[in-house]
Structures are given as C-alpha cells and as structure tokens.
C-alpha positions in Angstrom: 139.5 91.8 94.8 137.2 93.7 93.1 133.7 95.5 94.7 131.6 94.6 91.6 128.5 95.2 93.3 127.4 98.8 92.1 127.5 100.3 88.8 130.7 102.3 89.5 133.9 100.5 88.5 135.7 99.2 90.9 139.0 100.6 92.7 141.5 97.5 90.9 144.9 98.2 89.8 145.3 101.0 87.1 146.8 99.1 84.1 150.3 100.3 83.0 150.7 101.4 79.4 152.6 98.1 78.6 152.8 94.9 80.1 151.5 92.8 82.9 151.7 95.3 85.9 148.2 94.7 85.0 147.7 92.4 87.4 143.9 93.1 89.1 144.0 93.1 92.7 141.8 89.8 93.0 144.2 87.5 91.2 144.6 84.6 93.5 146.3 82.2 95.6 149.7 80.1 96.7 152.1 77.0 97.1 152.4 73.4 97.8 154.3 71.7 100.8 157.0 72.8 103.2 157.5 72.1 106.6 155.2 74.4 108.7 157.3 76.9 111.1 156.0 76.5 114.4 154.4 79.1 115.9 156.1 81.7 118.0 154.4 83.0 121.1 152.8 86.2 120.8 153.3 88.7 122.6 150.6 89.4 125.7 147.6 91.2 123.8 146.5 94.8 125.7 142.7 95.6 126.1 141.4 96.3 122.7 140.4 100.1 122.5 138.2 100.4 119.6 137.8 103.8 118.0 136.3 105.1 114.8 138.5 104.2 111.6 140.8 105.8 109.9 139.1 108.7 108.0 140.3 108.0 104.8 138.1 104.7 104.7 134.8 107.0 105.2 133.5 104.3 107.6 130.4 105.1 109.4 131.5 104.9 113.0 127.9 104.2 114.0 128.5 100.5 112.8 131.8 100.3 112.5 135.1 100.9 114.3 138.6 99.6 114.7 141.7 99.1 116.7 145.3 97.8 116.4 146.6 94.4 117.3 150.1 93.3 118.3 151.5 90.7 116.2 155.1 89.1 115.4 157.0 90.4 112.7 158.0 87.0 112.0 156.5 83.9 113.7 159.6 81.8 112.9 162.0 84.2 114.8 160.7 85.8 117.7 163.2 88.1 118.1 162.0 89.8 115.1 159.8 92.5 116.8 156.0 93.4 116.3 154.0 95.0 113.8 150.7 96.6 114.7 148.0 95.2 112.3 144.8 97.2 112.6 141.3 95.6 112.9 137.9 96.8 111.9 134.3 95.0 113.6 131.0 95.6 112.3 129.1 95.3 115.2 126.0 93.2 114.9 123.0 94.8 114.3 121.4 92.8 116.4 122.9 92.1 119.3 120.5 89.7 121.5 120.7 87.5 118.4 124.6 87.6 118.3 126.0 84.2 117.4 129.7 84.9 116.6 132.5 86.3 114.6 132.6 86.6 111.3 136.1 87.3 109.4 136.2 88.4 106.2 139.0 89.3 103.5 138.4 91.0 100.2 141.2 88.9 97.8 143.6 90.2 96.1 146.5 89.1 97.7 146.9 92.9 98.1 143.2 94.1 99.5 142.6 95.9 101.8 140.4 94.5 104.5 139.4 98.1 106.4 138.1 99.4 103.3 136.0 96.3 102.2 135.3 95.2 105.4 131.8 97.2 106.0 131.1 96.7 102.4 131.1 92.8 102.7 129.0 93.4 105.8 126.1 94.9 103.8 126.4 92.8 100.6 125.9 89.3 102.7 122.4 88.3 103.7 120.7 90.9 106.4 120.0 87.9 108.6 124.7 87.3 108.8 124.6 91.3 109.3 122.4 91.2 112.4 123.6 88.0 114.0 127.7 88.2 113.6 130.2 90.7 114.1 132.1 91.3 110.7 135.8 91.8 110.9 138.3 92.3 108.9 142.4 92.2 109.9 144.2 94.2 107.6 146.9 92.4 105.8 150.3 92.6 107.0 152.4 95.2 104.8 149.3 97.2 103.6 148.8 101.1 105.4 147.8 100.2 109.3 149.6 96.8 109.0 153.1 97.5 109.6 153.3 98.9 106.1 156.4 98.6 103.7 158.6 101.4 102.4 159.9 100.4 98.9 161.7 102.8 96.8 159.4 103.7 93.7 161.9 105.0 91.3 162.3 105.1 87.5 164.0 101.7 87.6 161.2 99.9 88.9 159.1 101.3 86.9 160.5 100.3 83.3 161.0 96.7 84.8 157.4 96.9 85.2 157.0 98.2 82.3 158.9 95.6 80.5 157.3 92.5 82.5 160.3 92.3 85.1 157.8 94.0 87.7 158.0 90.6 90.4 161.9 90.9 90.9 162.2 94.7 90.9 159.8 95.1 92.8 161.4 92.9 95.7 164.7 94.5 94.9 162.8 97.7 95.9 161.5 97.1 98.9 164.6 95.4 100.3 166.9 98.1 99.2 165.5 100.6 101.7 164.7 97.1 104.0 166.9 94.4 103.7 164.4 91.0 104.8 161.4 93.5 104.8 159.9 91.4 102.1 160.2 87.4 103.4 157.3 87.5 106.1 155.1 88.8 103.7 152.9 85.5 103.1 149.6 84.2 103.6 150.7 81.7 106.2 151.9 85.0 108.4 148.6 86.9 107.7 146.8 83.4 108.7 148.3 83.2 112.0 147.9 87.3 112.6 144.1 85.9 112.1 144.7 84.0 115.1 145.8 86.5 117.0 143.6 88.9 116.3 140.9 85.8 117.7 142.5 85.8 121.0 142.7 89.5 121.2 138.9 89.6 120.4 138.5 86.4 123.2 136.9 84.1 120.6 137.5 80.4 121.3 136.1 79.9 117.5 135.8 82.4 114.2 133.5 81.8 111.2 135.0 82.8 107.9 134.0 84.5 104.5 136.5 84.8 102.5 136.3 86.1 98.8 138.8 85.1 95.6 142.4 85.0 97.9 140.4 85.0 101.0 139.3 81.4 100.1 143.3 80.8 100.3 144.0 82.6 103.0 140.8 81.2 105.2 141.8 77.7 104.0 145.0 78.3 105.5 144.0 79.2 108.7 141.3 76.4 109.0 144.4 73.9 108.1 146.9 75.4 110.9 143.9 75.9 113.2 141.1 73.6 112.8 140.5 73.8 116.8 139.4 77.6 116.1 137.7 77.4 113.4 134.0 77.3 112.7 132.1 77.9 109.4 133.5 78.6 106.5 132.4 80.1 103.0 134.8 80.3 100.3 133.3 82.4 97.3 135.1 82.1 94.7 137.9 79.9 94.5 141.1 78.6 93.2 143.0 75.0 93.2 146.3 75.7 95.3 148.0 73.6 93.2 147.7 76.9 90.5 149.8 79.1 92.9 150.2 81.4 91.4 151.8 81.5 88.0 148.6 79.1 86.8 146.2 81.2 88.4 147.1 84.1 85.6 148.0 81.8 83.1 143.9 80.2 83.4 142.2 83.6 83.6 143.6 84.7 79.5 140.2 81.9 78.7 138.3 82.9 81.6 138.6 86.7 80.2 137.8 86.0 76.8 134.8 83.6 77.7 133.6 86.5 79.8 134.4 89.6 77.2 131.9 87.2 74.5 129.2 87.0 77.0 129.4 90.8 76.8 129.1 91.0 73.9 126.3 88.8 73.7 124.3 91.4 76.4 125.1 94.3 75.1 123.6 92.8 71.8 120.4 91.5 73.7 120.0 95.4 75.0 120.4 96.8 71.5 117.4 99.0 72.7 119.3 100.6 75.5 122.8 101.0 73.7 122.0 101.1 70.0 125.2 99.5 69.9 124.1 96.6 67.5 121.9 93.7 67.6 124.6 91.0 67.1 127.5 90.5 69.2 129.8 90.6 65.6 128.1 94.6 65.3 128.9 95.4 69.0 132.2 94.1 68.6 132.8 96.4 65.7 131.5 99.4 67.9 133.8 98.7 70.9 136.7 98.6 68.0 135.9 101.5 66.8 135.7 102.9 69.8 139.5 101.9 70.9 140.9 103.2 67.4 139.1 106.4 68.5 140.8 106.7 71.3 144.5 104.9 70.5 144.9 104.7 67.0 145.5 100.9 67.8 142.5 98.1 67.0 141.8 95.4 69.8 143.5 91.9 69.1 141.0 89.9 71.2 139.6 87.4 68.3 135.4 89.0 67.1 133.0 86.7 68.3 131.2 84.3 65.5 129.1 85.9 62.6 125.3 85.6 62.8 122.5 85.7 60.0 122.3 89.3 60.9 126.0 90.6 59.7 125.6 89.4 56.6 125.2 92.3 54.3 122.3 92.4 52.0 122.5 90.6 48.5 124.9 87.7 49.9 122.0 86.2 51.6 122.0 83.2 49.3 126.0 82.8 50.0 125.3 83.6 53.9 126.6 80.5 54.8 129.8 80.8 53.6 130.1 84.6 53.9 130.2 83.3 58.0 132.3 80.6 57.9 134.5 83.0 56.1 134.5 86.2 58.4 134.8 83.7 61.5 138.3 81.8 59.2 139.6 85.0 58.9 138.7 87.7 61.6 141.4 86.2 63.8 144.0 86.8 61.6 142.5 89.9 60.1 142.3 91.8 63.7 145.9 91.3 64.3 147.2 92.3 60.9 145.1 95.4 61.3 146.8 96.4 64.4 150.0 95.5 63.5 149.3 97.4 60.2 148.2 100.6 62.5 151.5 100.4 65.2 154.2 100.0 62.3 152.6 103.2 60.9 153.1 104.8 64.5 154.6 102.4 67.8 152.2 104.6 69.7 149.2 103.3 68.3 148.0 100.3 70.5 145.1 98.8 71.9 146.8 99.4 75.4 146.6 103.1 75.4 142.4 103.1 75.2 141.0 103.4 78.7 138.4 102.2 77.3 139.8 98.8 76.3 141.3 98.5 79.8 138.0 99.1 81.8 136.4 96.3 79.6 139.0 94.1 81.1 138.9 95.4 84.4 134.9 95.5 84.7 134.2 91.8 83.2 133.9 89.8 86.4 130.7 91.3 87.9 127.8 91.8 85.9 126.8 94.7 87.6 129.5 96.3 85.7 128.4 96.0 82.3 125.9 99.2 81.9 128.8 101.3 82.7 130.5 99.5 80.6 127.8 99.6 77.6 127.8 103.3 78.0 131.1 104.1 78.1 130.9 102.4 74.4 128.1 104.1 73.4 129.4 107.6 74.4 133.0 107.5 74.7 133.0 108.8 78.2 134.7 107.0 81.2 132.5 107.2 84.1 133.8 109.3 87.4 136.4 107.9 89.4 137.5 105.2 85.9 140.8 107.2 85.2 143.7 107.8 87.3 143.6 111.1 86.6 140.4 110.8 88.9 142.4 109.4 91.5 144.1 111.9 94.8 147.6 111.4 95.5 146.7 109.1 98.8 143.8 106.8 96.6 146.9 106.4 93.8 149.2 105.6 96.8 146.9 102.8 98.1 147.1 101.4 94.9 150.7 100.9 94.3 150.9 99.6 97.7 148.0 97.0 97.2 150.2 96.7 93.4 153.2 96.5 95.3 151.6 93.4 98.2 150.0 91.4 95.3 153.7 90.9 92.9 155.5 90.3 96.5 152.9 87.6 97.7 152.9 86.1 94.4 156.7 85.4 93.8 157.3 84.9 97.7 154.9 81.6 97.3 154.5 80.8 93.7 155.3 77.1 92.9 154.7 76.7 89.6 157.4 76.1 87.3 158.5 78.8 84.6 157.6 77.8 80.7 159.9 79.2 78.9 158.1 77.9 75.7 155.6 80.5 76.2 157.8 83.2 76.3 157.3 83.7 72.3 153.5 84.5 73.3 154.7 86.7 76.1 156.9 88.6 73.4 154.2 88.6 70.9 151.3 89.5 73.2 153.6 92.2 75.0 155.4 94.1 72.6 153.8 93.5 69.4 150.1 93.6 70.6 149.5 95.1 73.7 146.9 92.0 74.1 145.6 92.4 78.1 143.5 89.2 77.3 146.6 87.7 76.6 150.2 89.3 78.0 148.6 88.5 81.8 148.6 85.2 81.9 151.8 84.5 79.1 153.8 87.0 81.8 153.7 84.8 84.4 153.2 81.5 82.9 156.7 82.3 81.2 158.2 83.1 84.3 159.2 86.7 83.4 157.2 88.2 86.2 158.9 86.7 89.1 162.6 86.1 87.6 164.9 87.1 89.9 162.6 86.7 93.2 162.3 82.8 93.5 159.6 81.5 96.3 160.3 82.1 99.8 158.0 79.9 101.0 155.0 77.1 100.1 151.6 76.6 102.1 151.4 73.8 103.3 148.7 71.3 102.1 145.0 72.8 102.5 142.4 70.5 104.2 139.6 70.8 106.1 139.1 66.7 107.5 139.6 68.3 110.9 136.8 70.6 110.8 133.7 69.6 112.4 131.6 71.0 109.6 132.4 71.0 106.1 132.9 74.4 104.7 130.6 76.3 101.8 132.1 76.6 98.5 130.1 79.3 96.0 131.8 78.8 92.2 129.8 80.4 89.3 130.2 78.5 86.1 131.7 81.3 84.0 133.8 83.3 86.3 137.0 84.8 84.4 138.7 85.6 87.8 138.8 81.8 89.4 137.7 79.2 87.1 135.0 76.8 88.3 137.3 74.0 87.9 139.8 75.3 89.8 137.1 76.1 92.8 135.9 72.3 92.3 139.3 71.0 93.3 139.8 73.6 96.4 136.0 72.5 97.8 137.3 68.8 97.4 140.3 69.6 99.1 138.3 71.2 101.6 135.8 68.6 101.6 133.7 71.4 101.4 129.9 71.9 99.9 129.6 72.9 96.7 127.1 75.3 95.0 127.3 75.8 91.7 126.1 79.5 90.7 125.3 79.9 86.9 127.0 82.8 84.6 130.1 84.6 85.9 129.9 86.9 88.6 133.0 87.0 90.6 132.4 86.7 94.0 129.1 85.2 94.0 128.1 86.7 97.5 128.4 90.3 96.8 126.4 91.0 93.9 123.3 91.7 95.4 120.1 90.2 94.2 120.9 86.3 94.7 118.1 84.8 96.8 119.8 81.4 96.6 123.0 82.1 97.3 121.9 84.0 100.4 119.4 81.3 101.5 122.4 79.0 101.3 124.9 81.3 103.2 122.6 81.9 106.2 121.7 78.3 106.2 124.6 77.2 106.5 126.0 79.7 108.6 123.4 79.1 111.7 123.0 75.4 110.7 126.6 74.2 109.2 124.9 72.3 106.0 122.6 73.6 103.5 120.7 71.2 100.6 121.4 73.4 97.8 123.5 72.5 95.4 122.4 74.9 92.1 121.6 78.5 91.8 121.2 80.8 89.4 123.0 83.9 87.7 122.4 87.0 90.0 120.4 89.7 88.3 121.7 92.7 87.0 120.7 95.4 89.9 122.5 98.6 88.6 120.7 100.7 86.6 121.2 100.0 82.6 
C-alpha cells in the first residue's frame, strides 16, 4: 500500500511503459473456500534478541527495533524447512499504560511491513502509540523473510510488457526454485502471525490492518479467533473480488477520483493558475502529457461548465455543453490515436506525469504535488526511477514480483474473455492506465498460465468476542466502499463511513473522528460513531 500521508509521492510500483505491470502495491485481496491445511507444529521459538533494524529502513532505533522469527516453510509439509521472517516492535511510549500488541501490515499484497511499520505507529492516534507495542512481521518472500530468487531476464520482462507478467513471473521464480512460489499466500503469512504471537508470549494480538492487511488480518481472526483481540480494518475489500475483481472495480474508482481532482485543483485556481473549471484544468494536465509524450490522455474530460463556454456563444451555451460533453469522449481518443499513427512512440503512457496522477489519486495529501507538477512540469524528488538507487529499485521488483505471485496463487475469479477486446484496445492502442489495469486481469491475461494454488477459506469474525472496526471512505479508488460494506458484514464488523476518498482512512493525518473512533474502540471494543468526515488536506499546497 501506499504512504499517502505526506506531500511526497509515495514509494508504489514504477509503471512499465506498456501494460498492466502497473499494478500499485496496495491492490488487494484473495479466494473463496478450500479445505484449511492443518497446522504444522512449529518449530521451538529461541529467546527473541531484538536489535536495531536493518539500516536500509532508516529506523530510529530509539523506538524501534527488530528480530528474526522461525517459521515453516510450508505449514502443510513439515518437512519443508524454516524461513527466518524478521519482526519489527515499536515499543510503547508509554509503558505503565501498556495494554497490548498491536500488528500492523501496510497492503499491498507485496508491502513491506519493516519499512511501514514505524510509520503506521506515528500516523495512528498518540493515545494507540503510547499504550501498544506496534509490530509488524515482514511478509514471507519479501528481503528479511526468506526472500525469493527469481530470474529477471529479458523474457520476463516483454511478458510483462505485453500483459503476460502473472505466469512469467511464476515461471521465473521457479526456474531457479522449483515449488519456491506455492507457499506464498496469505493464509501462510497469517499463521507466521501466529507465530510471531507466541514468540512475543502474547496469549492475544490486536490488529490494524490497511488495504490487504484487512485480508490478511481477517484471515488470521478466522483461523485463530482464540488469539485474537481488536480489530481495525481500514480500507477494505469483499473477498469474493479476489483478486481479478479487485482490479477490474478500481478502472471507476480511478476515474471517480481523477474528476474529484480536477474539481480541486479548479477550486485552488488561486494557487495553481491552472483554470477555474475542472474542463480548463483538464486541458492543462493534457497539455502537459503531449509536452512530455507526444501522446494525449484518453481518460474521458470531465463535464463543461458555464465558464468554458467561449465568449459570443453565451446565448447557445446550453447546447455548446451538451455538445463538448457528446463529443469529448470520442474526440480524446481520436486525438491520440491521430498522434500514435503519426509516431507508435507517442502515448499517454510515456508521460511521468500522467502516471504520477494515477499513482498519487488515493490520498488527498497528494494532490499539491500533484497540482504543481502540472503547473511546472517538474516531477518532485524521489517521483522518477531515475531517482531511485539500485537497492530502492530492487525492493520494488521484489514487492512487484510478491503482489503478481499472491495474486494468481489465490485469485478465484473467473477469466472474461469478452473483455479481452478492451484489454487490446486499452493496451496497445491507448496506453489507457485508467483502463488496461483492471481489463488485464478481468480478461484473465495477467494470470494465464499460473492458475490458483490455493483459496482462503471463508472470512468471519462470529467467534470474536468483539466485533471488529471497519473505516471505508465513500470515494476511495483503491477498495471501493461497497466492497468494504460486504467484508465488515462478513466480519460482523462496525462500520464507519468516512466521506471523500482517502485511502487508508487512518493514516492521513488530520481526522479527529476517525481517531476518536480507533482509540475508542481499541481500549473499549465498540465505539458509537458511525459517520466522519473527509480528512483535511495537511501538506502544504
């Protein structure tokens, strides 16, 4: 998942030049029913010995630190060996106050829990920071977590390239490691959770889990309701969209989201200068991309207003609306496909610009950068891979590499092959992120050739003793709200419905109601609200 808390983009997935290995780390989530393997013994857990973190994270060791746990390879075949899967505790601030254990996990499926794992620990209420300990257990596969080896040629990277990325990819990683791949699943990272408890000598762990995390801590309260406490899913997803639907739902959430920008930007006209309609700022942010790729965006221009209509057809205006909303559709893609027949290179896809709007559209907090990057034509620092060292690009192919194994090792929803003339269309003719995303994996393309591995089984929480926290904002392009309204009643969880459309509701900063209600119901277990409103923008504009 994303860190959309501060101004600065966050670390996601660079987006490939084509297709959809534009997946964001922070898609989300899994399967329907199998028989659940039972669980293999683990092996006897040494004395923790907690140290400072890896350096790479930059984690303040006066907070936090970590150690390595021992967990099975594979819980359904104990000869299988042991991976060491490293864990990182924020140590509560204050400790007379201390009421627990709080584990956290950043979404993806692909994130990586060291990094976010102090992060999370500042962004929830100061009142969680000083009375839990905030873990996080590192994924299994990811650096520190028994991490894979897959060979990164050429091959794999024009499959990707061409939308094939979910079977090459395991054909990658099990070519240097035949069976490397099958264990990788968020029932296996679930039980390393419970491990990790009985390492730590919890009899009981609260959760907060973000995007995936709401999967993945759903998982573990349904195989271990015993050990589990309080729960707060922010941001969710109905398991029954696992995973092919997940993508397929976000192409609307997206392009809900990218209007509302729109819409801001126009409101801040006196910041950006970039137009006082949305219809103007959409022009500008066009221009912009043709600037930069010789290719026009495809993404439809939002609806007319009294002020686009140029002077002297203010007696027509009416009509000079309804036509410019009838046509702009249509005129956008001709325009594009006009501008790549006079040269294939010219295509929305190539502006970084165009794929930061993408990228930075879940968190509000986002949108200044975003607005100025518009305005000036300059990415902010760290935007570009070119930004990126060698070991921060590395982390991302391997959180890249996690997400397209997770997703075809436990997607159960069927292929539709009538949408692969969309995934044609948006893929090779358009270069349409709005769009190819979700038609790639709807279609099935993605994950041909790696069929599911496994299914979760059926999340619930009637075992719980109390009823865990769902936080959904209305207009989140990440996880729909409807899809986190079906988890929460799976759950038969409490729901809060958060206005706008910040992903992960929790971590923006600024949300006096959605912290009230995450420390009340931590310490308490229920909290009356059911409403909040849209976090403010905190990052400078």
């Amino acid at each position: 998942m994303h860190d959309n808390r501060s101004s600065a983009p966050p670390r996601t997935l660079p987006l490939s030049r084509r297709p959809a290995a534009a997946v964001l780390v922070g898609a989300l989530l899994s399967a329907t029913a199998v028989a659940v393997a039972p669980a293999a013994s683990a092996a006897p857990v040494p004395e923790l010995s907690w140290a400072p973190c890896p350096a790479e994270y930059e984690i303040d060791p006066a907070t936090s630190s970590c150690t390595s746990v021992p967990v099975p390879r594979d819980y359904a075949n104990p000869d299988a060996g042991t991976i060491d899967v490293m864990v990182t505790r924020h140590a509560a601030t204050d400790p007379g106050a201390r009421r627990g254990v709080l584990f956290t996990n950043p979404g993806g499926p692909g994130g990586d829990a060291i990094g976010s794992n102090a992060m999370i620990a500042q962004a929830l209420p100061s009142e969680v920071r000083s009375e839990w300990d905030v873990v996080g257990v590192q994924p299994r596969g990811l650096p520190h977590a028994g991490p894979l080896d897959c060979a990164a040629g050429d091959e794999l990277a024009l499959a990707t390239a061409v939308g094939f990325g979910g079977g090459a990819t395991r054909a990658a990683c099990e070519a240097s490691a035949p069976g490397s791949t099958s264990h990788l699943t968020t029932e296996n990272t679930a039980r390393d959770w419970d491990v990790v408890r009985q390492a730590l000598g919890e009899d009981t762990i609260d959760v907060y889990g973000l995007s995936y995390g709401t999967i993945l801590g759903s998982t573990y309260a349904t195989l271990f309701p015993q050990h589990t406490g309080r729960m707060v899913l922010d941001s969710a997803a109905d398991q029954n969209w696992l995973w092919n639907d997940v993508l397929w739902h976000q192409n609307d959430g997206y392009k809900g989201r990218f209007y509302d920008l729109m819409d801001w930007i126009a409101a801040h006209d006196d910041v950006y200068g970039l137009g006082t309609t949305p219809l103007a700022v959409y022009q500008r942010w066009s221009d912009r991309i043709v600037e930069e790729a010789g290719g026009n965006p495809t993404i439809a221009p939002p609806p007319a207003q009294i002020g686009d209509v140029p002077p002297g057809l203010e007696a027509v205006a009416d009509a000079y609306r309804a036509g410019v909303d009838l046509t702009g559709p249509a005129r956008v893609r001709f325009e594009a496909f006009v501008r790549m027949l006079a040269n294939p290179e010219h295509i929305q896809l190539s502006s970084s610009v165009y794929a930061l709007t993408r990228q930075l559209l879940p968190g509000r907090n986002n949108w200044p950068t975003l607005a100025r990057a518009v305005r000036d034509g300059e990415l902010p620092e760290g935007a570009s891979p070119a930004d990126m060292s060698e070991a921060e690009l590395d982390a991302v192919a391997q959180a890249q590499t996690m997400q397209s194994l997770i997703l075809c090792n436990e997607n159960i929803v069927a292929p539709r092959p009538d949408r692969l003339p969309g995934w044609l269309f948006s893929t090779f003719l358009q270069g349409d992120l709005f769009d190819m995303i979700g038609y790639t994996y709807s279609s099935g393309v993605w994950c041909a050739g790696a069929p599911p591995v496994t299914a979760l089984p059926p999340l619930t929480g009637a075992a719980l003793d109390d009823a865990p926290l769902v936080l959904q904002s209305l207009r989140d392009p990440q996880t729909p709200y409807d899809g986190g309204v079906r988890l929460a009643e799976q759950m038969s969880a409490h729901l809060v419905t958060v206005g706008g459309g910040d992903h992960g509701t929790a971590i923006q900063g600024g949300n006096t109601v959605v912290d009230t209600a995450i420390t009340e119901y931590l310490r308490t277990g229920s909290t009356a609200i059911t409403e909040a409103p849209e976090a403010p923008i905190s990052a400078p504009l």
